[in-house]
Backbone as CSV, one residue per row, in Angstrom:
resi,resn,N_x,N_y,N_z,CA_x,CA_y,CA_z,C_x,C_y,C_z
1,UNK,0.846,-1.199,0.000,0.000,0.000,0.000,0.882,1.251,0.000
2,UNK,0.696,2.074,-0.957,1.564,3.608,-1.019,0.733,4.410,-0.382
3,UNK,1.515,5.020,0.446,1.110,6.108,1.017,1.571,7.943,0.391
4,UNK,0.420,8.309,0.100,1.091,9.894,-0.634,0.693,10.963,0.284
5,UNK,1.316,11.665,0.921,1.366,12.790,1.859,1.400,14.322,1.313
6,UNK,0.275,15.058,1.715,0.367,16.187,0.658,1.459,17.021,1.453
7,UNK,2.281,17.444,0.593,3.659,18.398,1.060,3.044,19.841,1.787
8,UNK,1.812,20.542,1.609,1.162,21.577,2.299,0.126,21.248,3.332
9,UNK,0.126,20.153,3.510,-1.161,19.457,4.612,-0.314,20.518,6.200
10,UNK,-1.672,20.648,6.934,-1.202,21.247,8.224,-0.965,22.713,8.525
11,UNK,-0.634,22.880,9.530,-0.305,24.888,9.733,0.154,25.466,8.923
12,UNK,-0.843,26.481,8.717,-0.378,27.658,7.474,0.349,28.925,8.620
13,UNK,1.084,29.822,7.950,1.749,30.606,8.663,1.137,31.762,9.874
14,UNK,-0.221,31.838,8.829,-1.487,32.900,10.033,-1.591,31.588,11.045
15,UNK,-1.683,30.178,11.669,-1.671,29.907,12.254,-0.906,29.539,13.063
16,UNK,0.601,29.381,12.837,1.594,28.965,13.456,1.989,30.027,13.983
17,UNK,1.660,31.540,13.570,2.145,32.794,13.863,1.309,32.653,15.625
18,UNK,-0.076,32.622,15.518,-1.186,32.860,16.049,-0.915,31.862,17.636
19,UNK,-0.476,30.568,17.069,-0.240,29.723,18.219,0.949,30.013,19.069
20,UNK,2.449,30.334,18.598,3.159,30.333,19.093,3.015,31.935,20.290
21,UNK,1.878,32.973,19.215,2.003,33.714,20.296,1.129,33.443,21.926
22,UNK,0.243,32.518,21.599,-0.654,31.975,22.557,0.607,31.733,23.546
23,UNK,1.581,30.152,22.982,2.412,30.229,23.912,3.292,31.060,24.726
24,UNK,3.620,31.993,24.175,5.232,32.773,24.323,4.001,33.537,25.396
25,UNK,2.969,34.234,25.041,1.912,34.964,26.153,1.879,34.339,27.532
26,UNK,1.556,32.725,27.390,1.530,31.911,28.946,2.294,31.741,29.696
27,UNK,3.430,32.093,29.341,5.126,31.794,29.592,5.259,32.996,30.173
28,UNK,4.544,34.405,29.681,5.065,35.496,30.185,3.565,35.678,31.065
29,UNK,2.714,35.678,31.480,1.677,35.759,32.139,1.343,34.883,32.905
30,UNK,1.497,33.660,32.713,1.103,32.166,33.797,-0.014,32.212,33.894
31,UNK,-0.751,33.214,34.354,-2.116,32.912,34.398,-3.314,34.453,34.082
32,UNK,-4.612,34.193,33.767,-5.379,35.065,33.499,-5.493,35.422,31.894
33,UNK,-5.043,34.129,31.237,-4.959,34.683,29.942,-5.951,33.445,29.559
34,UNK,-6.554,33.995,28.390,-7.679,34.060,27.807,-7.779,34.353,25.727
35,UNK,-8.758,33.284,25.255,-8.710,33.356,24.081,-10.206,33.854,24.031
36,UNK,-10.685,34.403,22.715,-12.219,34.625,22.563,-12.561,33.563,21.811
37,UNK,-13.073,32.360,21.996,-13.126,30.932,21.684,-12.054,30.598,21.319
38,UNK,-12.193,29.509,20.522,-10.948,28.528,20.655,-10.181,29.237,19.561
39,UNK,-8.825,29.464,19.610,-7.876,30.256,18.958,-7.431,29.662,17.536
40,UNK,-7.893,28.519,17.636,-8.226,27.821,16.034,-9.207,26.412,16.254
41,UNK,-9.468,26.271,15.086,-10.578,25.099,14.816,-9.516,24.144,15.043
42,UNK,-9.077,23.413,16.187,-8.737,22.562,16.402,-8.396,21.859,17.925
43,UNK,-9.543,20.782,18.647,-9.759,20.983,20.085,-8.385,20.432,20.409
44,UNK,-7.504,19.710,20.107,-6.625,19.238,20.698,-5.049,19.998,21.188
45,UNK,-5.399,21.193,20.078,-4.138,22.762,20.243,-5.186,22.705,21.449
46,UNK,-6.121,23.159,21.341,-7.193,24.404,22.280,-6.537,23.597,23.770
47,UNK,-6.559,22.031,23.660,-6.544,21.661,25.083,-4.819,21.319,25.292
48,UNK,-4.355,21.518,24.531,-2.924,21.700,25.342,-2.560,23.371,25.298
49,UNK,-3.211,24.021,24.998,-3.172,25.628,25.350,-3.927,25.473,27.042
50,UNK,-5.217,25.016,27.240,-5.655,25.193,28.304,-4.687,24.605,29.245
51,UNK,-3.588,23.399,29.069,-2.551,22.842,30.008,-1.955,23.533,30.505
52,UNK,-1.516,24.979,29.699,-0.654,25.616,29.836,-1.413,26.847,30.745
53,UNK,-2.366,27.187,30.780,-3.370,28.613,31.412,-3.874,29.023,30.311
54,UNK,-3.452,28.929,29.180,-4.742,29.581,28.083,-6.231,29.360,27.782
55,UNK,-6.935,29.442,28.368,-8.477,29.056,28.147,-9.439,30.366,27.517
56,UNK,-10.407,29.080,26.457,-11.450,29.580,25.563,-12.677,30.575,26.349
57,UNK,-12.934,31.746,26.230,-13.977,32.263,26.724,-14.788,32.365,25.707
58,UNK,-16.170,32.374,26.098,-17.270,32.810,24.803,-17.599,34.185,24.433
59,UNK,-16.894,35.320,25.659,-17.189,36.843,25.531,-16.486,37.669,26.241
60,UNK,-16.040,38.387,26.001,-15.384,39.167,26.953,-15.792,39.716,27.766
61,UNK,-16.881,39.380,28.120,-17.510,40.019,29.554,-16.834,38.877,30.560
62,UNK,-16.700,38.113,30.083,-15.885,36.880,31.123,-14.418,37.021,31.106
63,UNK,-14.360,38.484,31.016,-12.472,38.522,31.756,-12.503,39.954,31.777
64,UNK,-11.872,39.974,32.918,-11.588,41.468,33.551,-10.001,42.076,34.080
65,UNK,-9.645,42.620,33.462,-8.104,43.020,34.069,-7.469,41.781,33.533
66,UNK,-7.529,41.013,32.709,-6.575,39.738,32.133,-6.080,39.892,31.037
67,UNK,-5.249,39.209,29.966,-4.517,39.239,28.933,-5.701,38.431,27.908
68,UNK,-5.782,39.236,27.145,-7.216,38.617,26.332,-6.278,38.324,25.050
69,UNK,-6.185,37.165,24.106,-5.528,37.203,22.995,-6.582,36.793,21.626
70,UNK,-6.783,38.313,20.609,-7.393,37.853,19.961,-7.285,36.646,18.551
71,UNK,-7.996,35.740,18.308,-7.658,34.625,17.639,-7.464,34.994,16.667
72,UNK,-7.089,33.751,15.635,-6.355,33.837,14.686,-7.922,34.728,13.374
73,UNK,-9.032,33.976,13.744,-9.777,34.168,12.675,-10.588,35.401,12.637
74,UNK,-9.420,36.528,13.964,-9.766,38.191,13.978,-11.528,37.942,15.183
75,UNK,-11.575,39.522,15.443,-12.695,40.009,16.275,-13.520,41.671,15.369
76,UNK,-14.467,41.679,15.510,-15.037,43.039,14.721,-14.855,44.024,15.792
77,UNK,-14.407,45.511,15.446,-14.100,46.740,16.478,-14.781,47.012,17.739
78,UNK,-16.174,46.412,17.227,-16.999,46.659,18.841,-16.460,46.107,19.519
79,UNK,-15.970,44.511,19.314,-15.290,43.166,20.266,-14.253,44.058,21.021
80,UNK,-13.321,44.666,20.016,-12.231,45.232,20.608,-12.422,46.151,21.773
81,UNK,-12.955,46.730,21.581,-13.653,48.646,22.341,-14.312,47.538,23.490
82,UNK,-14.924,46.859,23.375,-15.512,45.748,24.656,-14.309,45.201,25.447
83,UNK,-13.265,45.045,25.085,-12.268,44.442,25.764,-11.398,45.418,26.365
84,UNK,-11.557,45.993,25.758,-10.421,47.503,26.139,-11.389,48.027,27.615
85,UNK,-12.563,48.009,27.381,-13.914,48.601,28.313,-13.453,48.018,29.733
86,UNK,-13.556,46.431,29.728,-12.744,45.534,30.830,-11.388,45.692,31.526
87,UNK,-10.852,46.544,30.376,-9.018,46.868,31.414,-8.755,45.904,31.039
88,UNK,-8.705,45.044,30.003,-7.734,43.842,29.484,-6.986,44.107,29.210
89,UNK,-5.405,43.489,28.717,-4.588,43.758,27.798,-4.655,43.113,26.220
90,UNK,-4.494,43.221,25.321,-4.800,42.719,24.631,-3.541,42.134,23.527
91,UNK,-3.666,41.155,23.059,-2.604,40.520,22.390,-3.360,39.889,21.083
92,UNK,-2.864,40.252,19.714,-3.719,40.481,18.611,-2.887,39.219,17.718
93,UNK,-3.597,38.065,17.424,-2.892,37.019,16.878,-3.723,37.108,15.791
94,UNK,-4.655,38.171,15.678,-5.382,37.860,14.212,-4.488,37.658,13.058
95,UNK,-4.836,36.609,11.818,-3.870,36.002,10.489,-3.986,37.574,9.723
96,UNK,-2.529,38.049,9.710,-2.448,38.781,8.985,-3.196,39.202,7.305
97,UNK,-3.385,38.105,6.924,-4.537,37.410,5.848,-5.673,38.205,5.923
98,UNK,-6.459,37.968,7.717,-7.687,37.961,7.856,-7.561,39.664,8.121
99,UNK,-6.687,40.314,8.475,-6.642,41.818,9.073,-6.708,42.147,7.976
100,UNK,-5.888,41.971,6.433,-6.136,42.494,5.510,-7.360,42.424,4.711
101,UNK,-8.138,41.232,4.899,-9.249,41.262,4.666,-10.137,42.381,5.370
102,UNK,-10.074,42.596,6.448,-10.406,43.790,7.065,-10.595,45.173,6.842
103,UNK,-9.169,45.298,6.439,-8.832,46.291,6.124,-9.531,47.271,4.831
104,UNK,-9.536,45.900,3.909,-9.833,46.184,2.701,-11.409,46.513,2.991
105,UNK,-12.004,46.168,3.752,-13.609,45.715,3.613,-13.979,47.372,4.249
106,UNK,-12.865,47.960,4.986,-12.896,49.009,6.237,-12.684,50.115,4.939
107,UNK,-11.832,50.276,4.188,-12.129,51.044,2.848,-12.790,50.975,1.740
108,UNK,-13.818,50.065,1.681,-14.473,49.736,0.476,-15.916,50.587,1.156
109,UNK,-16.103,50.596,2.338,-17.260,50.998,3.162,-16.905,52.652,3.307
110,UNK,-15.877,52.939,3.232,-15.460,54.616,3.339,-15.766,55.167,2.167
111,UNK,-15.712,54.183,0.719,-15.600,54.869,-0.348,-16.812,54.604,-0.741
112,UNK,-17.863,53.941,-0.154,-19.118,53.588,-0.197,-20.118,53.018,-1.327
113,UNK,-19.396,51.855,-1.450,-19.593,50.722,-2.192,-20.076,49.717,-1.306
114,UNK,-21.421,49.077,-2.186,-21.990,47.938,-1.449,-21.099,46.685,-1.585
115,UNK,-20.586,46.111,-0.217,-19.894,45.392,-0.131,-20.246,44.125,-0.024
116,UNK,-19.609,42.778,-0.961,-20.251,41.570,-0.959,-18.818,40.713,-0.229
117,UNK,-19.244,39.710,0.536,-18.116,39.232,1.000,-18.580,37.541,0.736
118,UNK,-17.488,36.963,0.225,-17.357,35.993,0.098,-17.527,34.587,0.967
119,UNK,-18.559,34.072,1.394,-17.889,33.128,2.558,-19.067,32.899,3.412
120,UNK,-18.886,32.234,4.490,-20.053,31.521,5.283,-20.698,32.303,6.191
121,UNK,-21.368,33.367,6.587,-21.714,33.848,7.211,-21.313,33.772,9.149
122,UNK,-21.397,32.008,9.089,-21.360,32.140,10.695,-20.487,31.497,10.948
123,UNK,-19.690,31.857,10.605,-17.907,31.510,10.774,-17.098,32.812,11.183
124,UNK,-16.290,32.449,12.024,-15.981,33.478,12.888,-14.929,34.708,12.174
125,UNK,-14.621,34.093,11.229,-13.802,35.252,10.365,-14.630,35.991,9.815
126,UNK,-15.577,35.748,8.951,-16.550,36.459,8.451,-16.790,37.386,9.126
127,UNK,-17.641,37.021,10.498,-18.013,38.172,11.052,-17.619,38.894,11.596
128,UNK,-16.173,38.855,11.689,-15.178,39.740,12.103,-14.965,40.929,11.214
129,UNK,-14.785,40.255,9.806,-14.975,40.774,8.437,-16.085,42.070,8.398
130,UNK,-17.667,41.380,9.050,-18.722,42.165,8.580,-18.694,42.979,9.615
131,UNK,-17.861,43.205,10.786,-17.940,44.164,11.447,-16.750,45.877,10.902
132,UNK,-15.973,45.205,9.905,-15.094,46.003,9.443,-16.391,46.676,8.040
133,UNK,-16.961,46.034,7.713,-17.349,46.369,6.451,-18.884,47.026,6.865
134,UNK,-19.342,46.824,7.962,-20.862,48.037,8.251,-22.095,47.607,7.508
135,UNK,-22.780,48.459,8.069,-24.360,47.693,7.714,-24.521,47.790,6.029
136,UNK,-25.508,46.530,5.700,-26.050,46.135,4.808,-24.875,45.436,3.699
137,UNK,-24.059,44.873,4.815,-22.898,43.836,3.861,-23.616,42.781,2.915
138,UNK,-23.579,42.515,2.357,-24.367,40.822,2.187,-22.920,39.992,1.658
139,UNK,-23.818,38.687,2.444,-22.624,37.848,2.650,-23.332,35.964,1.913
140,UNK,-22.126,36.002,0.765,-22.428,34.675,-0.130,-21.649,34.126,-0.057
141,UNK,-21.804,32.556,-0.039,-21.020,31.695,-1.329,-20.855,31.459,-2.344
142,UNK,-22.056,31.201,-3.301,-22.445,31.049,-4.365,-22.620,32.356,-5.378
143,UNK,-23.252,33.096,-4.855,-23.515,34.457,-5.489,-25.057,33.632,-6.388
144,UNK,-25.553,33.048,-5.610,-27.006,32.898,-5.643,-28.096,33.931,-5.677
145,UNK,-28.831,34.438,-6.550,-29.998,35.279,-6.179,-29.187,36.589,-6.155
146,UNK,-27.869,37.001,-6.162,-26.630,37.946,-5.975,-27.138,38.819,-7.228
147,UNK,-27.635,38.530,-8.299,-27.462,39.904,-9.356,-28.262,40.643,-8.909
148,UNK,-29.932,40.267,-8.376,-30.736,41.275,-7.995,-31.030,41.914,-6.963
149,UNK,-29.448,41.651,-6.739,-29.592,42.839,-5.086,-28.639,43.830,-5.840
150,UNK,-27.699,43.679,-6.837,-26.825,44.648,-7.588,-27.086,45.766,-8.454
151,UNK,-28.498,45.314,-8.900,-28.597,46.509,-10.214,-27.840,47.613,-9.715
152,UNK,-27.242,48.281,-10.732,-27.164,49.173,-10.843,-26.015,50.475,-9.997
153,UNK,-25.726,49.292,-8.914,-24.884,49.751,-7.853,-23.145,49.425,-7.849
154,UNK,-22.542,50.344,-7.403,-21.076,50.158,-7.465,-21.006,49.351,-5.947
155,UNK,-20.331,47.873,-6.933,-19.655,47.275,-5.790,-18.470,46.325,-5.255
156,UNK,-18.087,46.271,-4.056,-16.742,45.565,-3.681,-16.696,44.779,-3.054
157,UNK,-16.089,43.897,-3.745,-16.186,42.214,-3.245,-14.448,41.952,-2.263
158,UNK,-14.922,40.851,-1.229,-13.689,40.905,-0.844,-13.855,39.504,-0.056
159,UNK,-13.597,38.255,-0.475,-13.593,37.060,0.124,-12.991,36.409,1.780
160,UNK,-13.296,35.429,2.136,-13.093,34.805,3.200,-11.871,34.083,3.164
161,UNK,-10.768,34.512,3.618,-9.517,34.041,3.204,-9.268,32.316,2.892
162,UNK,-9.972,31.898,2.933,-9.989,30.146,3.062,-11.041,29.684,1.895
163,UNK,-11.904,30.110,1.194,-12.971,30.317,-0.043,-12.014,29.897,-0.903
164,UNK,-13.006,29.373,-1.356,-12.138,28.313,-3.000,-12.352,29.636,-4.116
165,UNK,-11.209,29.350,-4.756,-11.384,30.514,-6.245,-12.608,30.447,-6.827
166,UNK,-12.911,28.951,-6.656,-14.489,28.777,-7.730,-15.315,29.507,-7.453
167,UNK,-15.775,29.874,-6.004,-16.690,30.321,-5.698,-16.852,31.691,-5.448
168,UNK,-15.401,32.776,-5.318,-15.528,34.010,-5.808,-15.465,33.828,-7.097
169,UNK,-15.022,32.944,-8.362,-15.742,33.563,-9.764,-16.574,33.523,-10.074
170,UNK,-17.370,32.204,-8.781,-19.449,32.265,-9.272,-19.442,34.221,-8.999
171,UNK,-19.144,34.639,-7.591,-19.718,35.922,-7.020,-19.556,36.820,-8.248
172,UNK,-18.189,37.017,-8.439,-17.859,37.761,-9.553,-18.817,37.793,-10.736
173,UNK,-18.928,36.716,-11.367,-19.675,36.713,-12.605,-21.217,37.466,-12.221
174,UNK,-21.401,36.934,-11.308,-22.688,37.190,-10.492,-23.032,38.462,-10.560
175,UNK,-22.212,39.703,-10.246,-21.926,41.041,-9.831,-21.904,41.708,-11.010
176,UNK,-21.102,41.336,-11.984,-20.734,42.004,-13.425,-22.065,41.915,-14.572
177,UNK,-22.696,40.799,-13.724,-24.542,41.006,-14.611,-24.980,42.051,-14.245
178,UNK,-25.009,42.931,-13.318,-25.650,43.686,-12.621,-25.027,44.538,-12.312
179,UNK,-24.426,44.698,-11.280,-23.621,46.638,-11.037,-23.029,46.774,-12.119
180,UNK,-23.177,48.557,-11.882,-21.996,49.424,-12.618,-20.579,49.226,-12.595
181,UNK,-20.194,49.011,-11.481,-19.085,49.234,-11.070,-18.681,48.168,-10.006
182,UNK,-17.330,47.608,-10.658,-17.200,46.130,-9.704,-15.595,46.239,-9.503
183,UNK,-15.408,46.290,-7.864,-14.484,46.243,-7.477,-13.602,44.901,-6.699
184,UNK,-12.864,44.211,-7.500,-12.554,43.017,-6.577,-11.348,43.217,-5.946
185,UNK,-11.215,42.321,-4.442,-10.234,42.718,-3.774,-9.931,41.012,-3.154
186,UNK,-8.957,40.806,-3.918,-8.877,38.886,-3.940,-8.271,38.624,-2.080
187,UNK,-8.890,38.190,-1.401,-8.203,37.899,0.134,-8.058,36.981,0.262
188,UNK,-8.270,35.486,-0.879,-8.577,34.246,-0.612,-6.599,34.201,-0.510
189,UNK,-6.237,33.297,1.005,-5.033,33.326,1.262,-4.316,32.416,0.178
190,UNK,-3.010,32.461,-0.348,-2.658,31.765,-1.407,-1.903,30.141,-1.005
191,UNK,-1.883,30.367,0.426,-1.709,29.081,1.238,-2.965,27.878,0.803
192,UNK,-4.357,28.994,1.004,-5.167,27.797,0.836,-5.729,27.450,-0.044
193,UNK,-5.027,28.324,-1.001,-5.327,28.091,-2.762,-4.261,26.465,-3.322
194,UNK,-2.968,26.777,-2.673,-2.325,25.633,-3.142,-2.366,24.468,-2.258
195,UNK,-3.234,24.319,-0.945,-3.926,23.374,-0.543,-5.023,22.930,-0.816
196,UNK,-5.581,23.236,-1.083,-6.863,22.901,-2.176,-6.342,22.387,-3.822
197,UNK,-5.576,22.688,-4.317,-4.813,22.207,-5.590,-4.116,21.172,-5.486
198,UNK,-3.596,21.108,-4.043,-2.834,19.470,-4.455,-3.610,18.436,-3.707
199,UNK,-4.241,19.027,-2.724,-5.810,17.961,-2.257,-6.278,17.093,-3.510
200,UNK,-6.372,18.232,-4.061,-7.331,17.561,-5.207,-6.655,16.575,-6.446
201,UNK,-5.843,16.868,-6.712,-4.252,15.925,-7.332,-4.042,15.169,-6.770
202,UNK,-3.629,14.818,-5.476,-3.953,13.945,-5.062,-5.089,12.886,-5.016
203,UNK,-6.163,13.055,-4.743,-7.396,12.495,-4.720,-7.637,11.700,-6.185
204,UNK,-7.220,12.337,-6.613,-7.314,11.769,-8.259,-6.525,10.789,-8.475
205,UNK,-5.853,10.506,-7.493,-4.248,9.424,-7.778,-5.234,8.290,-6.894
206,UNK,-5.729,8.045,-5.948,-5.217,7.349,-4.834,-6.906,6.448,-4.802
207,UNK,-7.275,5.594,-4.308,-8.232,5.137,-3.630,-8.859,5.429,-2.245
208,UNK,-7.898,5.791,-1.103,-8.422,6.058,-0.467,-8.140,7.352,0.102
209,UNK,-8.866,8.599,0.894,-7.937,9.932,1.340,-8.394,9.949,2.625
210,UNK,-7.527,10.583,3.420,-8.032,10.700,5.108,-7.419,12.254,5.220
211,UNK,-8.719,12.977,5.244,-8.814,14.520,5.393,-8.717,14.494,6.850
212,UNK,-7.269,15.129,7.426,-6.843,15.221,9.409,-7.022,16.741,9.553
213,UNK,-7.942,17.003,10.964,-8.657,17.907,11.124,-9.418,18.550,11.698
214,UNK,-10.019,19.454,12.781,-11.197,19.536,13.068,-12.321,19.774,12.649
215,UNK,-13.364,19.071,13.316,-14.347,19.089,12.116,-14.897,20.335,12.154
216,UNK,-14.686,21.056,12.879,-15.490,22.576,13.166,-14.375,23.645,12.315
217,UNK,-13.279,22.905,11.628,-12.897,23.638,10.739,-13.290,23.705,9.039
218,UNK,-13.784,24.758,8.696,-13.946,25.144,7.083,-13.435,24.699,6.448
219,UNK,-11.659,25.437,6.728,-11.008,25.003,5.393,-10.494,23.288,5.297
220,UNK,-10.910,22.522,6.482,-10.586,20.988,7.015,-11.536,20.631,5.939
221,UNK,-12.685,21.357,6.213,-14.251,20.303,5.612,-14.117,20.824,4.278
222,UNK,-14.165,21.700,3.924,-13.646,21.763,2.341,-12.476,21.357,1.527
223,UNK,-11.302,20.949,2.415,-10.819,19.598,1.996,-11.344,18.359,1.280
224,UNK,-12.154,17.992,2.603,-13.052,16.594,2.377,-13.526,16.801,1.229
225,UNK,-14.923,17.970,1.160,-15.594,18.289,-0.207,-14.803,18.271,-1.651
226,UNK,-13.800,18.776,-1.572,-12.699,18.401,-2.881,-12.671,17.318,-2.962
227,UNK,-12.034,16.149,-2.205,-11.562,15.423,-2.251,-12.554,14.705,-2.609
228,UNK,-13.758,14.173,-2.462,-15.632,13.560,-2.512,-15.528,13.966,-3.873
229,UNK,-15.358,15.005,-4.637,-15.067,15.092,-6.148,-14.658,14.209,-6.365
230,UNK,-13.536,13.450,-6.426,-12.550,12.754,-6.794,-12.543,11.756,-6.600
231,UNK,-13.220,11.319,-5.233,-12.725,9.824,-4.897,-14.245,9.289,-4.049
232,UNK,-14.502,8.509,-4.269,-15.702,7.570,-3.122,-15.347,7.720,-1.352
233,UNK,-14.300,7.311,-1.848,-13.969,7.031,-0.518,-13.005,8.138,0.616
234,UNK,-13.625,8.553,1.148,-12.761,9.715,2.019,-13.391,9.673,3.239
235,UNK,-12.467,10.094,4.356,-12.581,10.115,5.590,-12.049,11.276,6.111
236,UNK,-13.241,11.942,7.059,-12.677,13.030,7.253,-12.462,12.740,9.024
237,UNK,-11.442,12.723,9.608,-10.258,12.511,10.892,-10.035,13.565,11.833
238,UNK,-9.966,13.525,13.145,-9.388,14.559,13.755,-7.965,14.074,14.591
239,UNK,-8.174,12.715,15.006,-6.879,11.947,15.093,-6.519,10.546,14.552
240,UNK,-5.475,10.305,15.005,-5.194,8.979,14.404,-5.970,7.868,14.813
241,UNK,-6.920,7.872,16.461,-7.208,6.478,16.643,-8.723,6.706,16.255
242,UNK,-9.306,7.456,14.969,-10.543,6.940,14.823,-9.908,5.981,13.257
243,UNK,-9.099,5.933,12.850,-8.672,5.205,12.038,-9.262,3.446,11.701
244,UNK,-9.405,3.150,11.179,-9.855,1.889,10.935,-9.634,0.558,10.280
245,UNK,-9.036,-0.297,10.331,-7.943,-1.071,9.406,-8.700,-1.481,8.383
246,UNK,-9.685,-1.579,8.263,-11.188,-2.457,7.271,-10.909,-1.438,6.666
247,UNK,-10.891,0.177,6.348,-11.010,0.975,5.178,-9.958,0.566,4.199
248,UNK,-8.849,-0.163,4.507,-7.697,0.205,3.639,-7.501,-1.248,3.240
249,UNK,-8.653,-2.315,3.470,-8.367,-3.700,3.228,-8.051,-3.858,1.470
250,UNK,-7.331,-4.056,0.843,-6.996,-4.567,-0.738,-6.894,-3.204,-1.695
251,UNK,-6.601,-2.124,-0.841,-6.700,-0.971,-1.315,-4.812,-0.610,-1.819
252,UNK,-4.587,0.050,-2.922,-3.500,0.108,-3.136,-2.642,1.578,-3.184
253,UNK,-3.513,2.648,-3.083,-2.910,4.151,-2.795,-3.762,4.747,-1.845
254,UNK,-3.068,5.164,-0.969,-3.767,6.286,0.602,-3.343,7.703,0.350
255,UNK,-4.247,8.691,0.480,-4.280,9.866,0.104,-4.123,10.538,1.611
256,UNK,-3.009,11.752,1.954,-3.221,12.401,3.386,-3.174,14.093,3.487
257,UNK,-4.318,14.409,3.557,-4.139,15.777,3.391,-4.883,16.393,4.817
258,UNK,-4.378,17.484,4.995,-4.441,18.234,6.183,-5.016,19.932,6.284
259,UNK,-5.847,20.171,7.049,-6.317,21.503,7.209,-5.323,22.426,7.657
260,UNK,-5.597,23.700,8.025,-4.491,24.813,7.601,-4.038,24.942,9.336
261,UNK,-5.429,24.590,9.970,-5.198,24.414,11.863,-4.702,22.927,12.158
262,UNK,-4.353,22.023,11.511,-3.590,20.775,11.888,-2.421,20.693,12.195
263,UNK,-1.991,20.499,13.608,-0.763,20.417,14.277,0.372,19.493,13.424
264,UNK,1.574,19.440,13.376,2.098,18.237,12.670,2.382,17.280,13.452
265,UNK,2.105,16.706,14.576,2.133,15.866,15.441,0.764,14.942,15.180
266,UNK,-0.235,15.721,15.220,-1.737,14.790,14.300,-1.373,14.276,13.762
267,UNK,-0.550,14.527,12.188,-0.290,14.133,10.802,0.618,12.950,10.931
268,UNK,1.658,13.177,11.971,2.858,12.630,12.368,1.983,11.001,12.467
269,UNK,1.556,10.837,13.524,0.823,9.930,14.091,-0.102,9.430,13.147
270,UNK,-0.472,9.887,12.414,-1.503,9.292,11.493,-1.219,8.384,10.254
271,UNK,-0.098,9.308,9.973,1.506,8.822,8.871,1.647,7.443,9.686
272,UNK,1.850,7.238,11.199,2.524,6.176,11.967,1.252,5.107,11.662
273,UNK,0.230,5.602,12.120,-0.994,4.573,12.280,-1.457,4.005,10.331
274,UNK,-0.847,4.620,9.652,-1.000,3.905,8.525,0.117,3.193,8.297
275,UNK,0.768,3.752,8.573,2.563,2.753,8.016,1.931,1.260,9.054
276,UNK,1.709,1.275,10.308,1.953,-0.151,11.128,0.754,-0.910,10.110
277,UNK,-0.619,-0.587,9.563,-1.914,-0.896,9.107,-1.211,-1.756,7.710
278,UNK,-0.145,-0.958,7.279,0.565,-1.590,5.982,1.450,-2.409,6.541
279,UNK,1.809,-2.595,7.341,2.761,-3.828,7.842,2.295,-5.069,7.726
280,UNK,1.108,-4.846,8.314,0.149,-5.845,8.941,-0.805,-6.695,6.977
281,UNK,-1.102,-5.702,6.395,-2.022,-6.108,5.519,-1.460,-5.938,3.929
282,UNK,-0.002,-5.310,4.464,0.577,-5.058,3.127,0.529,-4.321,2.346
């Protein structure tokens, strides 16, 4: 049985940036420090952060005078001005990615263009997003039903850094039926453009793929969804022991690809728990 390992599976740099500052923060604080949920889609970081004193709050009304660190997938300005309100300190791990997404969305609203944003609504970047970008954002995937909110109007698009290309060129096309004036501002990160490209190259090779991951992560589960293009058979994993030796019985290529919040110690182990599975069955 061959095993093919995608060379970009695992932490992208907005997350490795994001974690290490979690750590280097606990080290210098010991205690009273605090994430605004879990600092990435992935419970098994989240719970060796909590080993350390870092724990998930749901709001910042639940910390007062403490070291609040905002996550990787950003907070909208009110969040901020709320934390500041508390006497927190604040430590800003938002993915540079996602701030520029911000940013952009924070001048598209000055120059006052109806702003379309790319991406899932109740995902925590987004709405970090729609707090930069002000009332009457509308927020797609598809760019469904999208031309007839456009007639006629100048507008600026600006995606969910983790959004597949496909689905800002549905928006796009979507927009150019209809407004005057179409401004695109590409944020989709280029990390998870060429993880999504060799996901899918992969998948096309192999019989079986095991997408490692949390499942409460996007760009994890849109892995999987690529990969379900391609192949019957896929499994989407958060560690190695939900693994199963019956999936890989007479099977001759294993596919391993990884979300952008996957530790390499997951991957590590998972790599291990297939290599012994091929010992055994060949």
């Amino acid at each position: 049985m061959e095993i093919l390992v995608a060379k970009n599976a695992g932490f992208c740099f907005g997350v490795k940036r994001a974690i290490k500052l979690a750590f280097d923060t606990a080290k210098s604080y010991g205690k009273d420090v605090y994430t605004l949920g879990p600092i990435i889609h992935n419970p098994q970081v989240v719970k060796k952060l909590a080993e350390e004193g870092v724990n998930a709050v749901e709001s910042y009304t639940d910390t007062n005078k403490s070291v609040v660190i905002l996550r990787s997938h950003g907070v909208t300005p009110q969040v901020i001005e709320g934390i500041n309100k508390q006497g927190n300190k604040i430590i800003d791990a938002t993915c540079p990615f996602v701030k520029k997404a911000q940013q952009h969305a924070t001048k598209l609203r000055k120059e006052g263009y109806q702003i379309v944003i790319v991406g899932d609504e109740k995902h925590p970047e987004v709405k970090s997003i729609i707090g930069y970008a002000g009332d009457g954002v509308i927020v797609t995937e598809t760019g469904e039903g999208l031309a007839g909110l456009l007639k006629g109007k100048k507008v600026g698009i600006v995606s969910q850094t983790t959004q597949s290309r496909i689905n800002l060129l549905k928006v796009i096309d979507e927009a150019l039926k209809a407004a005057h004036d179409v401004k695109i501002l590409n944020t989709i990160c280029d990390a998870t453009s060429i993880r999504q490209t060799e996901t899918r190259e992969i998948a096309k090779d192999v019989d079986v793929m095991l997408v490692v991951g949390g499942r409460n992560s996007a760009n994890t589960s849109r892995l999987a969804a690529i990969c379900k293009e391609e192949t019957e058979s896929v499994y989407h994993i958060e560690v190695a022991d939900e693994i199963k030796e019956k999936w890989f019985k007479g099977i001759k290529k294993v596919g391993i690809t990884a979300g952008a919040s996957t530790p390499d110690w997951i991957i590590n182990e998972v790599i291990h728990k297939l290599e012994d599975i091929k010992g055994r069955i060949g």
